[in-house]
DRENNU-323597 format. One record per residue (C-alpha): residue number from 1; residue in three letters; x, y, z. Coordinates in Angstrom, 2 decimals. Example, Ala and Ser with C-alpha at 12.3 -4.5 7.8 and 13.67 -1.06 7.14 Angstrom:
2
R   nr  rest       px       py       pz
R    1   ALA    12.30    -4.50     7.80
R    2   SER    13.67    -1.06     7.14
END
This chain:
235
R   nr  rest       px       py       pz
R    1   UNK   -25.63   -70.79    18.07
R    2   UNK   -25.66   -68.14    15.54
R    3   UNK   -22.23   -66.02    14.69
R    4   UNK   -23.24   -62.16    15.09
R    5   UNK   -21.89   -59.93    12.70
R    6   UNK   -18.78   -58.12    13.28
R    7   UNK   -19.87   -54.15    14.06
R    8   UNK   -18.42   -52.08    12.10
R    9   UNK   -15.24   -50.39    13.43
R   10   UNK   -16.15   -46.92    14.58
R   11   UNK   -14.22   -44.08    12.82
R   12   UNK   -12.59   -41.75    15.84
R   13   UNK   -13.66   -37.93    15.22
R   14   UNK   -10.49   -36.02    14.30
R   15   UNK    -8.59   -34.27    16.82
R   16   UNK    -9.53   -30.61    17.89
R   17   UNK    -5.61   -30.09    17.70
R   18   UNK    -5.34   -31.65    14.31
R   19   UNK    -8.07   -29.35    12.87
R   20   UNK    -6.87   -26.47    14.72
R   21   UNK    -3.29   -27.20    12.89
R   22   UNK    -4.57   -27.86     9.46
R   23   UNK    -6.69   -24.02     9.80
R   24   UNK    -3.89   -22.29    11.00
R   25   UNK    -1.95   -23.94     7.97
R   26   UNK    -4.68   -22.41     5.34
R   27   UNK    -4.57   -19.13     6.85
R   28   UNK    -1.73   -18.18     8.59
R   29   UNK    -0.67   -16.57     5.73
R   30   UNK    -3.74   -14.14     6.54
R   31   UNK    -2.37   -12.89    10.07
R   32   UNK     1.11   -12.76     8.56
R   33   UNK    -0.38   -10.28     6.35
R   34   UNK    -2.82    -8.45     8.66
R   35   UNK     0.76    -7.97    11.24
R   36   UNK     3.00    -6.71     8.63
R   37   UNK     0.37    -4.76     6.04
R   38   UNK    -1.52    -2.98     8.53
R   39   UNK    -0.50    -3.53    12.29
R   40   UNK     3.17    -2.21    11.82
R   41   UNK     1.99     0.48     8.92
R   42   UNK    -0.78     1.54    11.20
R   43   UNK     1.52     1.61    14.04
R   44   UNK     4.11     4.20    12.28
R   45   UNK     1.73     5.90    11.06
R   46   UNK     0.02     6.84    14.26
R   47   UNK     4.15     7.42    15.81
R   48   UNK     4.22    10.17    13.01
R   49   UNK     1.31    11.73    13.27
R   50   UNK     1.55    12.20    16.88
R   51   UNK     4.20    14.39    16.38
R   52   UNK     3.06    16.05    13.22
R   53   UNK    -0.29    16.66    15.28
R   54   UNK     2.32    18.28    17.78
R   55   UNK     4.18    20.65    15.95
R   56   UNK     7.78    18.47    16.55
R   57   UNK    10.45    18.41    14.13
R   58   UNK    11.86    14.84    13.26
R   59   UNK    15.78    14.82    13.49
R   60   UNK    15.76    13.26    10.20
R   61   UNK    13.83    15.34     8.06
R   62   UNK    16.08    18.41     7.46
R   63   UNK    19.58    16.62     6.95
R   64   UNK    18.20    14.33     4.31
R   65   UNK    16.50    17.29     2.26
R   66   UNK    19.65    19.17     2.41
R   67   UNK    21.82    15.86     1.22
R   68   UNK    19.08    15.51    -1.85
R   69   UNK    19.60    18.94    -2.69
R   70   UNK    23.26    19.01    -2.22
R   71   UNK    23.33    16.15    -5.70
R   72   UNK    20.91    18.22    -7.74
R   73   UNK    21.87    19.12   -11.40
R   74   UNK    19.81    20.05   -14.27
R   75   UNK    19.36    16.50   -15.59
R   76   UNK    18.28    14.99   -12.33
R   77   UNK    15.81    18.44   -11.86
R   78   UNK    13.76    17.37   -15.51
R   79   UNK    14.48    13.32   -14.80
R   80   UNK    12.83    13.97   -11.05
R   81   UNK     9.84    16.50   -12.28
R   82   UNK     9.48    14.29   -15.12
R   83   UNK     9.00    10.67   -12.56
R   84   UNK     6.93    13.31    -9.87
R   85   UNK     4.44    13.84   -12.82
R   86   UNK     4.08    10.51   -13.67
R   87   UNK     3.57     9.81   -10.22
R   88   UNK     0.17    11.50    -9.61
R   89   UNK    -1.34    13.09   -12.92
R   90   UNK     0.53    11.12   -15.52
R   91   UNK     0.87     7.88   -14.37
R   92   UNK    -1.30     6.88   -11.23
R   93   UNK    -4.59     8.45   -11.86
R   94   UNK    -4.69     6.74   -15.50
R   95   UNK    -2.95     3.62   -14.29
R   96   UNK    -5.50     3.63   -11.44
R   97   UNK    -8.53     3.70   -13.68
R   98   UNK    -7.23     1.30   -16.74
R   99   UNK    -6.84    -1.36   -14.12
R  100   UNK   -10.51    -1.25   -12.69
R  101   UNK   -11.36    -1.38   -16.27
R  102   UNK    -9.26    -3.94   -17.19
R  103   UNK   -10.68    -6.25   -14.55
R  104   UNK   -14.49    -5.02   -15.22
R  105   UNK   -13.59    -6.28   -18.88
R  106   UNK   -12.56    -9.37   -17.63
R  107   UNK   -15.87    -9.96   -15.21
R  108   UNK   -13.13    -9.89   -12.28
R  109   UNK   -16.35    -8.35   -10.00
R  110   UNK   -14.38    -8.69    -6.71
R  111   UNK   -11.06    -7.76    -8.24
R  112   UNK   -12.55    -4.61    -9.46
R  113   UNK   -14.21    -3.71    -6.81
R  114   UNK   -11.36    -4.12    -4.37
R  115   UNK    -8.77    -2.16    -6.94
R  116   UNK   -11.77     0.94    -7.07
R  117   UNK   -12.40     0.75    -3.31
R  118   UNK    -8.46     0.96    -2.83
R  119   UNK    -7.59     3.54    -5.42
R  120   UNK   -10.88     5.60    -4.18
R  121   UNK   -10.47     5.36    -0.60
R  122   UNK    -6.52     6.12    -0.75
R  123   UNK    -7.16     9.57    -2.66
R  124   UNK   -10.40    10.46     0.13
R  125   UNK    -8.12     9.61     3.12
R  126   UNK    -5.04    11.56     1.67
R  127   UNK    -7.62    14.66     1.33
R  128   UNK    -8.78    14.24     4.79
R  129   UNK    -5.58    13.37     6.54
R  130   UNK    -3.99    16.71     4.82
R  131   UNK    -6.67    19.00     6.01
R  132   UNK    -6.74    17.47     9.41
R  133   UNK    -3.00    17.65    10.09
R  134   UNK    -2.43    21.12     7.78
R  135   UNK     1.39    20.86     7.80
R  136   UNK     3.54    23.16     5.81
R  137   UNK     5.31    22.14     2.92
R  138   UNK     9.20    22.56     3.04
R  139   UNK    10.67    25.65     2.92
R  140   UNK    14.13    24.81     3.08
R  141   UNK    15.18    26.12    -0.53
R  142   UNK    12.66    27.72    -3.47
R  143   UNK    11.45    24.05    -5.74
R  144   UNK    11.62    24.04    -8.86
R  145   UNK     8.06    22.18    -9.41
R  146   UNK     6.36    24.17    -6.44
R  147   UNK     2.72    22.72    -4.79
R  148   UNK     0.52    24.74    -2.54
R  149   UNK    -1.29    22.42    -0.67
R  150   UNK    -0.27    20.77     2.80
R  151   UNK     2.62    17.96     3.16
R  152   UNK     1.53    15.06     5.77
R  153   UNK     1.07    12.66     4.24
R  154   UNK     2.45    12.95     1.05
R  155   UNK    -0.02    11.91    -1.98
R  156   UNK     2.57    11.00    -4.69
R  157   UNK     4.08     8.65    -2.04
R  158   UNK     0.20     7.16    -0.88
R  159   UNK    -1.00     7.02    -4.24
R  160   UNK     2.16     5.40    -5.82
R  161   UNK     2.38     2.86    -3.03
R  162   UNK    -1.56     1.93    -3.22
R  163   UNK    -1.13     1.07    -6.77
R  164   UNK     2.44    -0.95    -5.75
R  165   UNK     0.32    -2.16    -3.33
R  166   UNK    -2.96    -3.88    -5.63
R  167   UNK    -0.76    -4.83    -8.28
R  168   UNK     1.00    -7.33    -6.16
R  169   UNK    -1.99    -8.52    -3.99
R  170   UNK    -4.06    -8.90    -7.32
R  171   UNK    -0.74   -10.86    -9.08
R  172   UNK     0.22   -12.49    -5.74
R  173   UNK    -1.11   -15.71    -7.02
R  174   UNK    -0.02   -15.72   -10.92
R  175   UNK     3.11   -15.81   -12.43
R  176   UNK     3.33   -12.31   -12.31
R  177   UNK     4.19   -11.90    -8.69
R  178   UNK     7.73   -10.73    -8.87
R  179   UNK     7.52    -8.77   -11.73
R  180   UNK     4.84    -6.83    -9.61
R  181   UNK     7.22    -6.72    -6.33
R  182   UNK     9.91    -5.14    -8.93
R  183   UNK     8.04    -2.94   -10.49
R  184   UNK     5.67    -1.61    -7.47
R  185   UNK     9.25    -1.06    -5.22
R  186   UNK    10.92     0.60    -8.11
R  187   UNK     7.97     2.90    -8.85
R  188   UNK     6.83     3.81    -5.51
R  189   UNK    10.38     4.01    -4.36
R  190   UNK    11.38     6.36    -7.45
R  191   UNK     8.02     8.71    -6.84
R  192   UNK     8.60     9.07    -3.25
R  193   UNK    12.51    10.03    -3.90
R  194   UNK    11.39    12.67    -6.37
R  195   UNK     9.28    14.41    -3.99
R  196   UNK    12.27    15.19    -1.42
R  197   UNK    14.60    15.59    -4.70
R  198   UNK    12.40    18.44    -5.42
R  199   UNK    11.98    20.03    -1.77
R  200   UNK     8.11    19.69    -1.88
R  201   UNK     8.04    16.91     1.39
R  202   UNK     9.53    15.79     3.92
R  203   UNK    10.42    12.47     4.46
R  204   UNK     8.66    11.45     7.35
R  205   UNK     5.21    12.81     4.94
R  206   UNK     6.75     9.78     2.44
R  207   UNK     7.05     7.23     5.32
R  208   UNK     3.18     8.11     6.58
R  209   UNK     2.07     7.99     3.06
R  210   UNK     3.71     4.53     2.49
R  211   UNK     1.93     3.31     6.51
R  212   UNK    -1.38     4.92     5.78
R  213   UNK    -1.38     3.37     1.81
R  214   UNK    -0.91    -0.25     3.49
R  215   UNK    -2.95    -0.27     6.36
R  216   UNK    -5.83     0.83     3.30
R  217   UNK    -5.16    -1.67     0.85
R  218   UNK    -4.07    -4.29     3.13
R  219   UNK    -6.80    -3.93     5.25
R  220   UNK    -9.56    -3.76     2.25
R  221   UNK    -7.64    -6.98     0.86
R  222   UNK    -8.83    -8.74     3.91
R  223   UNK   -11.91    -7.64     4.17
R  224   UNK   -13.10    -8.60     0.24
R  225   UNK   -10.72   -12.10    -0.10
R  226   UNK   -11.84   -13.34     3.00
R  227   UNK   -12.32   -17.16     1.64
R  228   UNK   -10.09   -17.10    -1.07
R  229   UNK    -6.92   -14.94    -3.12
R  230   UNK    -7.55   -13.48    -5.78
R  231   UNK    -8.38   -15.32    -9.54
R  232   UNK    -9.28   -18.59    -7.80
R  233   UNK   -12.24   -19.00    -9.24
R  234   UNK   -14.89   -16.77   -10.87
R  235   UNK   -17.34   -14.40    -8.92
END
């Protein structure tokens, strides 16, 4: 009688748990960021603008204004005007549009695309949310660098923490990452503090610009790098 060949072994399919594991591996660095970039932002922001929206004072507002103004001295008034400027007119509109054109030069399509959607979108939804909410700017003591239009949410604080905020997305994956961290805590942080320095917010408009900048970014990040981060490959 004649031998029959051996069958082949048959390969078992891989485990619906095992591939569920491995995916949750890949991207659970996504839903990390979608809880802590624009869940928890999103959920401040709405906290303060519920109360904004209902003409109610925050307890901390007042006390901390008074305790900026209470250090002020004629080097920390043109150090604080000086870092306010550079925090809208000087420094974030020009830094906002040399990176888009940085990237474009580079052929970094998505890259540029997300930094112009971010920087663009930020500016539009500070406009809107100020003319929705119309609060009053601080009138605690006269500033010295006076502004006319309404406080919540503060623009120097959005617009300094959605540039914070692309920098370190866009260099999460290069060597640059912590420089970026640094430099985007420092210089948001630094705006934001000359802004109450002066008299010109409150602080709870700094805390809703910082939510409503993240949920923004954050939430266009996710949208555009859906498959990949950033610089992986070319576009």
């Amino acid at each position: 009688m004649s031998e029959t060949p051996d069958k082949p072994p048959v390969m078992a399919a891989p485990e619906p748990a095992a591939g569920f594991r491995h995916w949750m591996a890949r991207n659970a660095w996504r839903f990390f960021l979608l809880f802590a970039g624009v869940l928890l932002p999103l959920a401040g922001f709405v906290a303060l603008a519920e109360d904004v929206h209902e003409l109610e004072a925050f307890y901390f507002d007042a006390p901390l204004l008074w305790r900026m103004h209470d250090v002020a001295r004629p080097g920390l008034d043109a150090a604080f005007v000086l870092i306010s400027k550079i925090g809208y007119q000087w420094g974030v509109i020009p830094g906002d549009i040399l990176i888009v054109l940085a990237l474009l030069l580079y052929r970094r399509w998505r890259e540029a695309s997300f930094a112009a959607i971010s920087f663009a979108g930020s500016a539009l939804l500070n406009i809107g949310s100020k003319q929705f909410f119309q609060r009053d700017r601080p009138t605690l003591w006269e500033s010295i660098a006076p502004e006319s239009t309404y406080s919540f949410p503060s623009g120097h604080a959005m617009g300094s923490m959605t540039l914070a905020a692309v920098l370190v997305l866009l260099a999460w994956n290069t060597r640059w990452r912590w420089p970026a961290v640094v430099f985007g805590v420092l210089f948001a942080g630094s705006v934001s503090l000359s802004r109450v320095y002066l008299g010109v917010h409150y602080p709870s408009d700094i805390l809703a610009g910082w939510c409503a900048a993240l949920v923004w970014v954050v939430g266009c990040f996710l949208v555009m790098f859906r498959r990949r981060h950033p610089w992986r490959r070319r576009n």
